[in-house]
Structures are given as structure tokens and as C-alpha cells.
C-alpha positions as CSV (number, residue, x, y, z in Angstrom):
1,X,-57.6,137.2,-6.7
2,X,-56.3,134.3,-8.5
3,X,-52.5,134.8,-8.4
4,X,-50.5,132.3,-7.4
5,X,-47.1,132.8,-5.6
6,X,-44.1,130.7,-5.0
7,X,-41.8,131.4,-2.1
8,X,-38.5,129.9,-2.8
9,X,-36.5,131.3,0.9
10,X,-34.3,128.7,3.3
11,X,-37.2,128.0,5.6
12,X,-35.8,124.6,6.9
13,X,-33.1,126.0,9.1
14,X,-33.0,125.4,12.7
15,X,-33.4,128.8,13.9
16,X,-35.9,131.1,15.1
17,X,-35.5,133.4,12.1
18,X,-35.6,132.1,8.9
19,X,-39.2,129.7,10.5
20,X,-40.7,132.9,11.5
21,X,-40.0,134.8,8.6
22,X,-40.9,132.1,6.0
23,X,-44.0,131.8,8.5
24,X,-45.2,135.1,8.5
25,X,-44.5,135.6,4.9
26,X,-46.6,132.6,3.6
27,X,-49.4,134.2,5.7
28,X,-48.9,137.5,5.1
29,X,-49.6,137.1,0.8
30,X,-52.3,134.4,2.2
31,X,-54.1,137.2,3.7
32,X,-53.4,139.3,0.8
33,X,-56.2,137.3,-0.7
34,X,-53.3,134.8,-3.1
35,X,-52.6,131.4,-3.2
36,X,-49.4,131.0,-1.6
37,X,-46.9,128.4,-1.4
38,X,-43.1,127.4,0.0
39,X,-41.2,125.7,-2.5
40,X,-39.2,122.9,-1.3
41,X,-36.0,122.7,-1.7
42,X,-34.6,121.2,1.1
43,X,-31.4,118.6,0.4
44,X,-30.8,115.7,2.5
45,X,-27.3,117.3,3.7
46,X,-29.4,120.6,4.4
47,X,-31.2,118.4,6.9
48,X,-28.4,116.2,8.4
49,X,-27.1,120.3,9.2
50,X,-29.5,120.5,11.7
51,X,-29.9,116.8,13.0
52,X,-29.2,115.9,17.0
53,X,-26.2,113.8,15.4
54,X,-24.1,114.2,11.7
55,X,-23.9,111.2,9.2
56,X,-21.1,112.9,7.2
57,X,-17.8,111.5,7.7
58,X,-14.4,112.9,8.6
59,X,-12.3,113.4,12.0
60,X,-13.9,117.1,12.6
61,X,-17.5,115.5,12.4
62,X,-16.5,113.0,14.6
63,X,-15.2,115.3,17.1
64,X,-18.3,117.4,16.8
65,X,-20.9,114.2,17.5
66,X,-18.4,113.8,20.4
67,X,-19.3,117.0,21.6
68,X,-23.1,117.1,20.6
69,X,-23.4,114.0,22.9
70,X,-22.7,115.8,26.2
71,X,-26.1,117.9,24.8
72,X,-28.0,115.4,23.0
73,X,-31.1,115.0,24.5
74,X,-31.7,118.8,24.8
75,X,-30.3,119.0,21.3
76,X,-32.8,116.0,20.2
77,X,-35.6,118.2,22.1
78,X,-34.6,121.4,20.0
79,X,-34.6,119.0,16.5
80,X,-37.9,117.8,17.6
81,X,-39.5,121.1,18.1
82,X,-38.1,123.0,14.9
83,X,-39.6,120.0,12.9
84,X,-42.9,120.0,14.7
85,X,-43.1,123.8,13.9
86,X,-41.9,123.5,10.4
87,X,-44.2,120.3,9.4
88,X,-47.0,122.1,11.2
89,X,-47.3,125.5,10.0
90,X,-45.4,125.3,6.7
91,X,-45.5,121.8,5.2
92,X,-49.6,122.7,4.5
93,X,-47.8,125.4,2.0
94,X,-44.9,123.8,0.7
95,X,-44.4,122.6,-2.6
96,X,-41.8,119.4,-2.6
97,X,-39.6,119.6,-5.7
98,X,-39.4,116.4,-5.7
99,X,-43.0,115.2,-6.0
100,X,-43.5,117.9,-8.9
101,X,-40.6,116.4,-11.3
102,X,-42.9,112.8,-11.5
């Protein structure tokens, strides 16, 4: 076959769920003989959501780095695991937004 498909789904989250399910989707329509690919779009504030420590600003961000330090390396572990995952087995089928408006 020569479709193409374009899978536009939150697949940068830090959680079990929405990586496996972009996962097995973008392997599933693979196997279904298309070209598949994840689009992209995943904002710079999507992905300070998820980091060990918050950039944004503000006295309840502040309080929450305060507690996120008590965990950090396990929560720097976690980070570092969900990226390795997502950078592994989905950045070979993702389509950056960004690179496509040049």
C-alpha cells in the first residue's frame, strides 16, 4: 500500500499510557502495510510539565520544586527513562512541526 498516515495524539507525556498507546498505534498501521508517522507537536511548556524541576515562575511552582527536591534523583531517573523510550521507539516516526514549516 502506499497510504500515508499522520498520527496527531499527546504521545510526549510522562506516563505509561499515552507512550504505549502512541507506541502500539504507530506499529499497529506500520504492520498494516502504511507509512505511518507521529506528528509532533510537542510545546516547550508541554515538556517543562514533565521535567525533574519547573522553569515557570510563581510562589506554587516554587513550592512544588521544593517538594520535587526531596525526590529528584528518582524523579530525574523517571524523566530519563520516559525520554529514552520516547526518543527510541517514536522519534524514528515522528514528524517535528517545526522542521516542516522551513
Amino acid at each position: 500500500m502506499d497510504k500515508k498516515v499522520g498520527i496527531l495524539t499527546f504521545h510526549g507525556a510522562h506516563n505509561y499510557g499515552s507512550c504505549l498507546q502512541a507506541y502500539a498505534l504507530l506499529t499497529t498501521i506500520k504492520n498494516l502495510g502504511c507509512e505511518s508517522e507521529i506528528i509532533n507537536f510537542r510545546t516547550e511548556k508541554q515538556k517543562d510539565q514533565y521535567a525533574p524541576l519547573t522553569k515557570r515562575k510563581g510562589l506554587k511552582y516554587i513550592l512544588k520544586n521544593g517538594y520535587f527536591i526531596l525526590n529528584l534523583k528518582k524523579r530525574k531517573e523517571k524523566y530519563r527513562l520516559f525520554e529514552t523510550f520516547i526518543n527510541k521507539n517514536l522519534v524514528g516516526g515522528v514528524l517535528n512541526i517545526r522542521q516542516r514549516q522551513n
